[in-house]
C-alpha positions as YAML, in Angstrom:
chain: A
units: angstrom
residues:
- id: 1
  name: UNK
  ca: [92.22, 96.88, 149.04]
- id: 2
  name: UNK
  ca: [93.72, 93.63, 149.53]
- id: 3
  name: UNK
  ca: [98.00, 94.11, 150.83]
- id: 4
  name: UNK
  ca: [98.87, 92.12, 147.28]
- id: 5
  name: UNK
  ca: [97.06, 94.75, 145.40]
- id: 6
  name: UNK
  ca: [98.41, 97.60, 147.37]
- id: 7
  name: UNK
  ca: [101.98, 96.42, 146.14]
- id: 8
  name: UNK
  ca: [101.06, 95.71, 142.98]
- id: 9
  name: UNK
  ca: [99.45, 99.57, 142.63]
- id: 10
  name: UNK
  ca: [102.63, 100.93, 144.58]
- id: 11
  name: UNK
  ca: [105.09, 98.77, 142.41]
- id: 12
  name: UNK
  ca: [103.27, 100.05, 139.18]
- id: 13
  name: UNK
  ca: [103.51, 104.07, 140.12]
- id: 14
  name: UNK
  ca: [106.79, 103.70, 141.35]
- id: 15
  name: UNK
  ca: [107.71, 102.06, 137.36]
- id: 16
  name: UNK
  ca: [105.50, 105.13, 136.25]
- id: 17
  name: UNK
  ca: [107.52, 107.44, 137.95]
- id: 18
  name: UNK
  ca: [110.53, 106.77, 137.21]
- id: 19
  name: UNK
  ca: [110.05, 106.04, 133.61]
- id: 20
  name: UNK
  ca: [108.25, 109.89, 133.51]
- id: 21
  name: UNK
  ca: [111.70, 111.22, 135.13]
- id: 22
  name: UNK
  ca: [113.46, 109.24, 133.15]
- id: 23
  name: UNK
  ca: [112.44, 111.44, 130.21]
- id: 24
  name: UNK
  ca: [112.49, 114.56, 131.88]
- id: 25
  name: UNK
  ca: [115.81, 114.61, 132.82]
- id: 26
  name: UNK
  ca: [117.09, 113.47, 129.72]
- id: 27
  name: UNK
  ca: [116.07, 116.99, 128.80]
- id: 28
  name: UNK
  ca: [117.54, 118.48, 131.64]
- id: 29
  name: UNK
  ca: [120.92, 117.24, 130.93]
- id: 30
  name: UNK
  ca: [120.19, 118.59, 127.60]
- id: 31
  name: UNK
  ca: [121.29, 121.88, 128.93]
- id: 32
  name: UNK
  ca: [118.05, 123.55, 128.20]
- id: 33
  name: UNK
  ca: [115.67, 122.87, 131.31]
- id: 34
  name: UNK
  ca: [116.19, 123.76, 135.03]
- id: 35
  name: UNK
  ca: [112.90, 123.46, 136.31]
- id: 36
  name: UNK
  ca: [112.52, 119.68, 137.91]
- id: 37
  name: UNK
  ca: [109.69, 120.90, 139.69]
- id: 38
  name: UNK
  ca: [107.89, 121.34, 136.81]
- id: 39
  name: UNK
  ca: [107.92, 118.65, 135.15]
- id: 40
  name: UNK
  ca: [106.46, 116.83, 138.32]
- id: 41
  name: UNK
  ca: [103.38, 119.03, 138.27]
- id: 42
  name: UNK
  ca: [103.33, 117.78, 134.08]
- id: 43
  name: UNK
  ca: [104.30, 114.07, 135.03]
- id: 44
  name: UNK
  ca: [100.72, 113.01, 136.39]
- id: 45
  name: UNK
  ca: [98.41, 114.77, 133.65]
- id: 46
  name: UNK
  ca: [99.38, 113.12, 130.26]
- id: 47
  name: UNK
  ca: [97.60, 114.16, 126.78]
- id: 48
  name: UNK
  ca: [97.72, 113.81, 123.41]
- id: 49
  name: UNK
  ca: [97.17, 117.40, 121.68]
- id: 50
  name: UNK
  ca: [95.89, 115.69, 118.35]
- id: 51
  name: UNK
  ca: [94.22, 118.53, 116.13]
- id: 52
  name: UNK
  ca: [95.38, 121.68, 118.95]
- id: 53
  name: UNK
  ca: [97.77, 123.99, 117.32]
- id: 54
  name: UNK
  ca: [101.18, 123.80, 118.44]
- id: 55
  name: UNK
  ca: [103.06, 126.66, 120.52]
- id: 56
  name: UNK
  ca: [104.83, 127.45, 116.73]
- id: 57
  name: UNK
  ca: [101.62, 127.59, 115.59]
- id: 58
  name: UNK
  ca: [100.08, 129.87, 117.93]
- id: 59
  name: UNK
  ca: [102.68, 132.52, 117.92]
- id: 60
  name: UNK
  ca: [102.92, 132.49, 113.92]
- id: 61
  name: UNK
  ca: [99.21, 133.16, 114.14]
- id: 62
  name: UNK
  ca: [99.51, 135.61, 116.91]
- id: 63
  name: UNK
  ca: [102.34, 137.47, 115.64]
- id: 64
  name: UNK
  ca: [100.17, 140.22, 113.93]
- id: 65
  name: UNK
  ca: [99.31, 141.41, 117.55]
- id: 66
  name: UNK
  ca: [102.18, 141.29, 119.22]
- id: 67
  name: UNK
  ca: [104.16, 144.34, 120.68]
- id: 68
  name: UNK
  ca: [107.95, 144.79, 119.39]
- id: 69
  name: UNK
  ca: [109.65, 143.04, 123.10]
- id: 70
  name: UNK
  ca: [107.13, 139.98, 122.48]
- id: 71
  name: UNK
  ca: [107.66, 139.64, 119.20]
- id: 72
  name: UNK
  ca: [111.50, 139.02, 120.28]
- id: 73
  name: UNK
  ca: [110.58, 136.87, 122.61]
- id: 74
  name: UNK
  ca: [108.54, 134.53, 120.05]
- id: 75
  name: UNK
  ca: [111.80, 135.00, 117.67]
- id: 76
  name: UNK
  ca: [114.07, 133.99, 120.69]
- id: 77
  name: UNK
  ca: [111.45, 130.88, 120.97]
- id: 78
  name: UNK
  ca: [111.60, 129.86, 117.39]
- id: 79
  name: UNK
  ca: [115.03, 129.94, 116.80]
- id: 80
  name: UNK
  ca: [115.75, 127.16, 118.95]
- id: 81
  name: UNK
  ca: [111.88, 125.36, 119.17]
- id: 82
  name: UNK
  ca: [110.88, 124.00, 121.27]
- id: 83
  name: UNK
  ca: [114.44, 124.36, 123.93]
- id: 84
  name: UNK
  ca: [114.29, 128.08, 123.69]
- id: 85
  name: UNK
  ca: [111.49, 128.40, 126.15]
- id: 86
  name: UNK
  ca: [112.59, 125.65, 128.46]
- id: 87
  name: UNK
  ca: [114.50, 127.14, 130.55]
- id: 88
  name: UNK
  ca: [113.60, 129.52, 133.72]
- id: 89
  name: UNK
  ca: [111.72, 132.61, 133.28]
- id: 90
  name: UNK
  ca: [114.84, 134.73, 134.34]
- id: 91
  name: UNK
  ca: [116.91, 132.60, 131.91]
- id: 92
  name: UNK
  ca: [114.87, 133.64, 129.10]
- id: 93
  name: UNK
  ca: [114.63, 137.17, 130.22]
- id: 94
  name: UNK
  ca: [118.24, 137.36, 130.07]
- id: 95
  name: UNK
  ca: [118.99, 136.08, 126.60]
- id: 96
  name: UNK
  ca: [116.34, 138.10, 124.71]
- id: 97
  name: UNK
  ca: [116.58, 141.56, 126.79]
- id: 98
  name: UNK
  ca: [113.24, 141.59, 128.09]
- id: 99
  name: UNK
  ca: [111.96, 141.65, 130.88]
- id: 100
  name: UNK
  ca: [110.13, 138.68, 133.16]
- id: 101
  name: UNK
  ca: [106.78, 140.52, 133.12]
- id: 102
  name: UNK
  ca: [106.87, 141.55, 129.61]
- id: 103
  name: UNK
  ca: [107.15, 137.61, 129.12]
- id: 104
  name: UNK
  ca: [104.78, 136.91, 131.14]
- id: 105
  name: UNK
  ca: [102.55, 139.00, 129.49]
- id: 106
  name: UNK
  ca: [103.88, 137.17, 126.19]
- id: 107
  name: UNK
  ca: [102.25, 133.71, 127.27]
- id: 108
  name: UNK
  ca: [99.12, 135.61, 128.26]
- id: 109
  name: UNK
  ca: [98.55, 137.03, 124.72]
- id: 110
  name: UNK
  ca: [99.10, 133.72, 122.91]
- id: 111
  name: UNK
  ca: [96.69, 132.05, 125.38]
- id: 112
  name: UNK
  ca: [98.44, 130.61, 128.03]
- id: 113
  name: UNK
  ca: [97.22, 131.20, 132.46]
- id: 114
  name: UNK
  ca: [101.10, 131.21, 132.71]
- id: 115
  name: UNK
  ca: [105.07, 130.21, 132.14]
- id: 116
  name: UNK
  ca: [104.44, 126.98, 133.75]
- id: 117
  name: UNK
  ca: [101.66, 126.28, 131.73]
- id: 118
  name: UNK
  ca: [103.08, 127.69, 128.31]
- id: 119
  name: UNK
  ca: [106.09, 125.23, 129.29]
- id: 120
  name: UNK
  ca: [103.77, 122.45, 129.88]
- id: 121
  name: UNK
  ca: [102.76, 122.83, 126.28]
- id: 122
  name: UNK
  ca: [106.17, 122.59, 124.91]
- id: 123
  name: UNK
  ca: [107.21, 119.36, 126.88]
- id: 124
  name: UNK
  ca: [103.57, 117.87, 125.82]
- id: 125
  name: UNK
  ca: [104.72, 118.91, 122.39]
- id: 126
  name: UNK
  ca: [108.11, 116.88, 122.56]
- id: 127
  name: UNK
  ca: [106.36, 113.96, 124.21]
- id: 128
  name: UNK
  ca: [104.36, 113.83, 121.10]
- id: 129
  name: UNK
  ca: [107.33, 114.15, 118.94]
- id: 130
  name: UNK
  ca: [108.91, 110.90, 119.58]
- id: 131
  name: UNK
  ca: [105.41, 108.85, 120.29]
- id: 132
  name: UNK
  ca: [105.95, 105.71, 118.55]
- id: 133
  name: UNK
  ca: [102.77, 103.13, 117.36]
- id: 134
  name: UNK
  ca: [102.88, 101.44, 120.41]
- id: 135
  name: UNK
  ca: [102.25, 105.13, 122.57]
- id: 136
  name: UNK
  ca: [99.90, 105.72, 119.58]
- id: 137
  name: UNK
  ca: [98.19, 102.69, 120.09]
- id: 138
  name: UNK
  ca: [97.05, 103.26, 123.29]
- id: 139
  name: UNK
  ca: [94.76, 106.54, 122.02]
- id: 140
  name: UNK
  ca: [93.41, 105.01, 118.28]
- id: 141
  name: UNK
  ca: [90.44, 105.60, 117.22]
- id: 142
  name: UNK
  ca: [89.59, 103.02, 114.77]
- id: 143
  name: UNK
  ca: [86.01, 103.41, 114.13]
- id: 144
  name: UNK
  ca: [83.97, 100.78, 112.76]
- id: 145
  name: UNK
  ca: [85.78, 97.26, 111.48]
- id: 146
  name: UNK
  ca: [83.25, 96.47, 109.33]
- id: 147
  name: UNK
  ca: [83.52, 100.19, 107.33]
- id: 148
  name: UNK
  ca: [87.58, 100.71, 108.36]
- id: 149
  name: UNK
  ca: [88.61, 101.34, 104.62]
- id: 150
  name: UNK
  ca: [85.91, 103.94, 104.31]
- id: 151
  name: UNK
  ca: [86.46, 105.77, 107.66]
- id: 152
  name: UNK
  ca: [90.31, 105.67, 106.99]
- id: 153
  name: UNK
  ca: [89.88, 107.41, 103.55]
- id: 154
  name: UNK
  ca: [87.77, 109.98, 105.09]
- id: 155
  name: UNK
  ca: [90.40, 110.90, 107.57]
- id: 156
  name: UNK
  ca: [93.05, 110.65, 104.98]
- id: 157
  name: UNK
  ca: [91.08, 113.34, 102.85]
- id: 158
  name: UNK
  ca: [90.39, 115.55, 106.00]
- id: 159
  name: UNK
  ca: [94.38, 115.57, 106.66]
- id: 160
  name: UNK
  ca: [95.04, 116.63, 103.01]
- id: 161
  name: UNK
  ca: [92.36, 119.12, 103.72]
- id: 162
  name: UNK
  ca: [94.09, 120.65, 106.50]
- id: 163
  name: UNK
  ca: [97.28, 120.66, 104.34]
- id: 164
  name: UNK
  ca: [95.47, 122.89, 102.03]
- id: 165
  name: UNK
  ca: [94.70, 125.43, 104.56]
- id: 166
  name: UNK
  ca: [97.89, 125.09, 107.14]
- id: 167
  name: UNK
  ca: [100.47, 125.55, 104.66]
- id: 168
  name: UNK
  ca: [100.06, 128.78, 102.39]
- id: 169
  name: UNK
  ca: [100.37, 129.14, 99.11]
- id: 170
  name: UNK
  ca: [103.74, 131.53, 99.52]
- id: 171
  name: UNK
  ca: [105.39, 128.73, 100.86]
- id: 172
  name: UNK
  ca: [104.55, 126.31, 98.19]
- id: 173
  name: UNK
  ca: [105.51, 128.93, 95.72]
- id: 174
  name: UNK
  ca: [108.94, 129.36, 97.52]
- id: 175
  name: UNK
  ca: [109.82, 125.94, 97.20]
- id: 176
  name: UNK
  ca: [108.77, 125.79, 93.87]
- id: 177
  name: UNK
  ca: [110.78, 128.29, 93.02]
- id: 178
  name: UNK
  ca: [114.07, 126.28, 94.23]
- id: 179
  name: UNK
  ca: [113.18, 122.76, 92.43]
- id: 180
  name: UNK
  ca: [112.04, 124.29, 89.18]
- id: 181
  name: UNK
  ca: [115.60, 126.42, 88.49]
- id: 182
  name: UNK
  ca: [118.07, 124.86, 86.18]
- id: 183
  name: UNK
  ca: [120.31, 126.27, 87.77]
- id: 184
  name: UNK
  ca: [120.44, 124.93, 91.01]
- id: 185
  name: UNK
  ca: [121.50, 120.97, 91.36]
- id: 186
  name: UNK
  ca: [118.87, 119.67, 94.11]
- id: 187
  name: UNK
  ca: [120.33, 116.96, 96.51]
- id: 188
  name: UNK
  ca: [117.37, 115.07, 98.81]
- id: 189
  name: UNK
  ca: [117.25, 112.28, 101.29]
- id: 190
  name: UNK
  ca: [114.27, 111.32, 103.95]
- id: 191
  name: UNK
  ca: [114.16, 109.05, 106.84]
- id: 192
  name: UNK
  ca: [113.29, 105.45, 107.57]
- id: 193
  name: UNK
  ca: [110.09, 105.60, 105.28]
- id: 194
  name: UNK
  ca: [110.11, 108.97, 104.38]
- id: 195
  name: UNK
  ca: [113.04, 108.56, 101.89]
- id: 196
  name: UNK
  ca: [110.88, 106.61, 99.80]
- id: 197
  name: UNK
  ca: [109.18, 109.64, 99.39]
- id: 198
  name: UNK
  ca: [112.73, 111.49, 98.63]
- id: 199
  name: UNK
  ca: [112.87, 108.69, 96.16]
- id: 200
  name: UNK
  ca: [109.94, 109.51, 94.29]
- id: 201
  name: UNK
  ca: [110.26, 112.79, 94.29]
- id: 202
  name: UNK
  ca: [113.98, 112.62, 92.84]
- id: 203
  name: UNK
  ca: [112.78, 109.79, 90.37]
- id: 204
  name: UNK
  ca: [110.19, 112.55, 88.69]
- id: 205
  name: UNK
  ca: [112.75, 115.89, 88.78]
- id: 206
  name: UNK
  ca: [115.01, 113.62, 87.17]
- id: 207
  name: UNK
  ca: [113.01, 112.98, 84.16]
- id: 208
  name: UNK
  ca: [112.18, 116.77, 84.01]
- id: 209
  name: UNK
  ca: [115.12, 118.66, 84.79]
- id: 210
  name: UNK
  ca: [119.01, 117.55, 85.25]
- id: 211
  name: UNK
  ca: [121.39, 118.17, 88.31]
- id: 212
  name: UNK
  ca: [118.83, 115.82, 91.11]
- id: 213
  name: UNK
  ca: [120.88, 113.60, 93.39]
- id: 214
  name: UNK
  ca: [119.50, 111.35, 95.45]
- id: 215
  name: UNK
  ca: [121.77, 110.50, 98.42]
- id: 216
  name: UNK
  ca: [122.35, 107.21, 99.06]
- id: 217
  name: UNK
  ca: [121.19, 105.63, 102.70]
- id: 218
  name: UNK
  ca: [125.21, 104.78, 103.48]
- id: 219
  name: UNK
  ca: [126.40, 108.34, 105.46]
- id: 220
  name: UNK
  ca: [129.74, 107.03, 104.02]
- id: 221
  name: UNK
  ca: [128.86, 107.83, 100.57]
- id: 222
  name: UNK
  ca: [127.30, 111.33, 101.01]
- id: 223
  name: UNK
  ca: [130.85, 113.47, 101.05]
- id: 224
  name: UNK
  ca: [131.36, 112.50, 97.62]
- id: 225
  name: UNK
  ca: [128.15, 114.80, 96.74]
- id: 226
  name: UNK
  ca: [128.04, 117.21, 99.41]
- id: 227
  name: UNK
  ca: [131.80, 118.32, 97.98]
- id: 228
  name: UNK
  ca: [129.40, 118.99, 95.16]
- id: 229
  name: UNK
  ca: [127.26, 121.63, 96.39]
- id: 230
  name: UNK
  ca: [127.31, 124.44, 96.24]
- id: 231
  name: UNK
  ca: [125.64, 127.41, 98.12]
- id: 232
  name: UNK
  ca: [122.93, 127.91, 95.02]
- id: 233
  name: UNK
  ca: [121.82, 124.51, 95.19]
- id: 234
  name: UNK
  ca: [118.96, 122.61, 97.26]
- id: 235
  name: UNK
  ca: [119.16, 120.27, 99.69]
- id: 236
  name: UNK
  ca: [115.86, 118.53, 100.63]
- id: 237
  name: UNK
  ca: [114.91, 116.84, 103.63]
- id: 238
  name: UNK
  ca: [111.97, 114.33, 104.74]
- id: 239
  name: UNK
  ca: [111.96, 113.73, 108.30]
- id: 240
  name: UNK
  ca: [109.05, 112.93, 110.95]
- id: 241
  name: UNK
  ca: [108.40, 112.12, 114.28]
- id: 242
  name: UNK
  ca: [111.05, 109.87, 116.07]
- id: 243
  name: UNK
  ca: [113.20, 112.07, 113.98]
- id: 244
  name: UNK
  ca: [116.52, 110.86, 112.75]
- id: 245
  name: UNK
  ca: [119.73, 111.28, 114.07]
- id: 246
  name: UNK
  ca: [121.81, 110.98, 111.29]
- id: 247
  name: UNK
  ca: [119.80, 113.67, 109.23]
- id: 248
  name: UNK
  ca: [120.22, 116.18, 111.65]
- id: 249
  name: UNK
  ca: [124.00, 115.96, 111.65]
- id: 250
  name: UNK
  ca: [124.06, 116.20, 107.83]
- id: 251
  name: UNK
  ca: [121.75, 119.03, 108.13]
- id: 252
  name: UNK
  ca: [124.07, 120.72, 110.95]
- id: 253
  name: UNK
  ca: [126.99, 119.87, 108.58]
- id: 254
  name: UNK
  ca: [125.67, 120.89, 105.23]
- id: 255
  name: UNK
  ca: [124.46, 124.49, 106.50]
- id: 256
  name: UNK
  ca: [127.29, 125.31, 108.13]
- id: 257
  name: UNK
  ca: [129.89, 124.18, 105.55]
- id: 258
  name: UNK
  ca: [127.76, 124.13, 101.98]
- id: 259
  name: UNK
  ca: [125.19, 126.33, 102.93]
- id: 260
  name: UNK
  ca: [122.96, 125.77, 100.50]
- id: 261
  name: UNK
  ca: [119.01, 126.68, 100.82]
- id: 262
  name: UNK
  ca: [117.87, 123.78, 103.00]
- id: 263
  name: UNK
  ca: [114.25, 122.71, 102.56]
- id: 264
  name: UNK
  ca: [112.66, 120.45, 105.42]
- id: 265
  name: UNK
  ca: [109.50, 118.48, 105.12]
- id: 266
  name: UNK
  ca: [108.20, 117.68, 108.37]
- id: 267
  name: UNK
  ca: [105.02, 117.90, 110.91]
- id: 268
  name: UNK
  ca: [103.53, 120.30, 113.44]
- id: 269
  name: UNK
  ca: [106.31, 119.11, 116.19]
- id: 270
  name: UNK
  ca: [108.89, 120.22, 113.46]
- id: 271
  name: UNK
  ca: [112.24, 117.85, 113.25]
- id: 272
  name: UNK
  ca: [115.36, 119.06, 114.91]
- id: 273
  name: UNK
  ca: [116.65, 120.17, 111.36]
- id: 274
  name: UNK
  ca: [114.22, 122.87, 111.10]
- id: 275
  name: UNK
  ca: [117.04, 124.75, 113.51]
- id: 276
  name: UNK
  ca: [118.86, 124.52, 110.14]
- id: 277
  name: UNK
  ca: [116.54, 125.04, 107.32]
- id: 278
  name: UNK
  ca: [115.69, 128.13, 105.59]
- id: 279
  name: UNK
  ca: [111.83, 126.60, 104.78]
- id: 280
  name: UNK
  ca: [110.17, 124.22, 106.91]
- id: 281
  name: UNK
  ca: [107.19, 122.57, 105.71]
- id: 282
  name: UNK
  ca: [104.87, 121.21, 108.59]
- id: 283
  name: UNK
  ca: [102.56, 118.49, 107.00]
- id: 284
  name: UNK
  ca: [98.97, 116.93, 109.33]
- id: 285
  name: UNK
  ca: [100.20, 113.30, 110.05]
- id: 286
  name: UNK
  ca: [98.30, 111.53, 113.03]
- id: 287
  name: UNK
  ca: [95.23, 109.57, 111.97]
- id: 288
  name: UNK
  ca: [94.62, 108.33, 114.97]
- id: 289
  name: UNK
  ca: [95.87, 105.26, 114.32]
- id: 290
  name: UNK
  ca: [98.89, 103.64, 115.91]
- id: 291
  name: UNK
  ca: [100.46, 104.65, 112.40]
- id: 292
  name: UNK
  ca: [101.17, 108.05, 111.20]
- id: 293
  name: UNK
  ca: [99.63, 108.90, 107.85]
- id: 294
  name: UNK
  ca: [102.38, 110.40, 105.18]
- id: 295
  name: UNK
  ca: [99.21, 111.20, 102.99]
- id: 296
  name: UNK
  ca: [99.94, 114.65, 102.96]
- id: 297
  name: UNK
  ca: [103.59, 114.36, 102.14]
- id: 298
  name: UNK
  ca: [102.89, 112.24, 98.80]
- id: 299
  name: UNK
  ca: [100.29, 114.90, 97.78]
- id: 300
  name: UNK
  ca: [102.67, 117.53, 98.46]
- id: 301
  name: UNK
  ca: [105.78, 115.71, 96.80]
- id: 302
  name: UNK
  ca: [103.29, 114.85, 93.85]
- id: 303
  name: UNK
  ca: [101.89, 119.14, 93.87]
- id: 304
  name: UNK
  ca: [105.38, 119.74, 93.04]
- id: 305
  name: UNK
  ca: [106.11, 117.07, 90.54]
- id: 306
  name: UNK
  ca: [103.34, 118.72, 88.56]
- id: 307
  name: UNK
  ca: [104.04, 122.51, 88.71]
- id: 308
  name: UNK
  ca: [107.69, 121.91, 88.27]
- id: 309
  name: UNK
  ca: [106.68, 120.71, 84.53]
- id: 310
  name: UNK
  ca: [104.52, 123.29, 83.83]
- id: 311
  name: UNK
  ca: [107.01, 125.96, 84.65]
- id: 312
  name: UNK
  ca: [108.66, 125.29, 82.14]
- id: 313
  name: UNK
  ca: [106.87, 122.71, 79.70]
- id: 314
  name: UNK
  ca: [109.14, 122.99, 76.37]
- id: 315
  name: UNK
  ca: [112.14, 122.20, 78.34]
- id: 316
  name: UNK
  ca: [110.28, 119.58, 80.06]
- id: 317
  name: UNK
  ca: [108.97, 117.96, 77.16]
- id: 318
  name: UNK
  ca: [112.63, 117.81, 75.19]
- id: 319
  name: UNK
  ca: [114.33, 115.98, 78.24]
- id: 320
  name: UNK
  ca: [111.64, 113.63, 78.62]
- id: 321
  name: UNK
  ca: [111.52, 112.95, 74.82]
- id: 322
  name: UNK
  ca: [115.18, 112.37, 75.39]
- id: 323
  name: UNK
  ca: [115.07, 109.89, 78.02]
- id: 324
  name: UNK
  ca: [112.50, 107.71, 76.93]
- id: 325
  name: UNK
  ca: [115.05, 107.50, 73.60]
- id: 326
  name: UNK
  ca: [117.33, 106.27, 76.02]
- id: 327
  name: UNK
  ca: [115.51, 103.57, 77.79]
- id: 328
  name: UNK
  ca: [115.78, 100.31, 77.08]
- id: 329
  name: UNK
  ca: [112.40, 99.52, 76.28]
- id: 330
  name: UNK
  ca: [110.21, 102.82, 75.05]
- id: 331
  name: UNK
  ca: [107.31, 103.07, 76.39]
- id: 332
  name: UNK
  ca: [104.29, 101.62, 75.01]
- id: 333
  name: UNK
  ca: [106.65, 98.66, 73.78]
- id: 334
  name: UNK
  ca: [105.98, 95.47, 75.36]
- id: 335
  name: UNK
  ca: [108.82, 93.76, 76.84]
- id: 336
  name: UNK
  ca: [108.36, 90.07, 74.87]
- id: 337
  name: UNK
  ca: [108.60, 92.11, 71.64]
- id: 338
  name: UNK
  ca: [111.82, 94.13, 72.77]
- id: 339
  name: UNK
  ca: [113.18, 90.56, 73.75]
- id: 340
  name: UNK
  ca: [112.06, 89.11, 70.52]
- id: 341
  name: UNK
  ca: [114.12, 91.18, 68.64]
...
């Protein structure tokens, strides 16, 4: 290899390097990982998990068969996903009781060769959670140009098709359960482009049951509503990769001061606020695209929309009777006539 070339290799893994420890010791400074070493053995071997369950997943799914120390191990995991496990083996041993081997014997079960390896997962997994469309880019799959439209429809079905089978019915029902009582005002808000989700899901409730608030995008403006809430009511949150900030802290400050049931909509690498939330949706969203796909949210958000009004039609039908008295032009009326008047 020509000298120029040699530099020019040895200045770009040098950049490569340090952008990789760049990111893993922003973690480290986090408070919750110790292990540099690690994440050098992780820094040259890059991948993008795609359709592969996630660590959450797995030990959901494994639960069933674990013993009564592992299963407080996973617990001591999920509370604080995905920082619970990334810390030392000892470290872990001491904050859940058990002992190293019986954690090592954890990772085993739920398919891992070992602790270094079940950690590798988990920093993959975080990775992931803050890829943006140009990391995304670099791994698309677009298919053919010529048939794009059909090929992205096809993917877009097979995501709402894993929807169907990742997120049971129970769940569904539970949340349900919370948007369809009267009783309970329901407060919701999303992130960069998931609140236009929030938005059409508040838009519907509203015309089918009272007491929905949709919080306004100013922070300034939401402790006029949150000194509304009480510890009955629902607070709903859309959030999703390159999570926000700002949602977080409301979620943080909402649970710990309004407590009411907080219900977060999110993916597979589940949004800081699930910490906080008493349900935690996680919805399919890579396409493999450079984009994210919020295909499965809408059909979700729109599942909802539906059942909500069937629960209870008669009430349903009265307020929406009501409100299109209300509007300015009824429906069915065309606006030049309404003007004409």
């Amino acid at each position: 290899m020509a000298p120029i070339a040699k530099l020019h290799a040895s200045v770009h893994e040098i950049f490569r390097s340090m952008s990789n420890l760049f990111f893993y010791l922003t973690y480290f400074f986090h408070g919750h990982i110790s292990q540099i070493t690690l994440f050098m053995t992780d820094m040259y071997s890059p991948k993008r998990s795609g359709g592969m369950a996630t660590v959450r997943e797995t030990i959901r799914r494994e639960s069933a068969n674990l013993t009564v120390s592992e299963r407080k191990i996973g617990d001591a995991v999920l509370a604080d996903y995905p920082f619970g496990a990334l810390q030392t083996i000892q470290e872990l041993a001491e904050r859940t009781g058990v002992s190293a081997p019986s954690i090592t014997r954890f990772v085993g079960k739920i398919g891992f060769a070992g602790y270094q390896e079940f950690q590798r997962q988990l920093i993959g997994e975080l990775r992931e959670s803050r890829s943006s469309p140009l990391q995304l880019k670099a791994t698309e799959k677009l298919g053919s140009a010529n048939a794009f439209l059909a090929d992205y429809a096809r993917r877009a079905a097979e995501r709402i098709h894993e929807m169907s089978g990742s997120v049971p019915q129970e769940q569904f029902d539970r949340v349900l359960a919370l948007l369809a009582d009267p009783a309970r005002a329901v407060f919701l808000l999303g992130g960069r482009a998931s609140d236009n989700i929030a938005a059409f899901l508040s838009v519907h409730l509203k015309q089918i049951r009272p007491k929905v608030h949709h919080l306004p995008p100013n922070p300034e403006h939401w402790p006029d509503l949150l000194l509304s809430m009480r510890k009955q009511d629902v607070l709903v949150l859309f959030d999703f990769r390159r999570y926000q900030r700002d949602l977080e802290s409301l979620a943080e400050i909402v649970a710990s001061q309004c407590r009411p049931s907080i219900v977060l909509i999110t993916d597979k690498w589940m949004s800081p606020i699930a910490r906080h939330s008493d349900h935690v949706v996680a919805l399919p969203i890579d396409i493999e695209t450079a984009w994210d796909t919020l295909v499965c949210a809408i059909a979700f958000v729109e599942a909802l929309i539906v059942k909500v009004s069937e629960l209870n039609w008669a009430t349903a039908k009265e307020r929406l009777e009501a409100w299109d008295k209300l509007r300015l032009v009824p429906p069915g009326k065309p606006l030049e006539e309404q003007n004409d008047r």
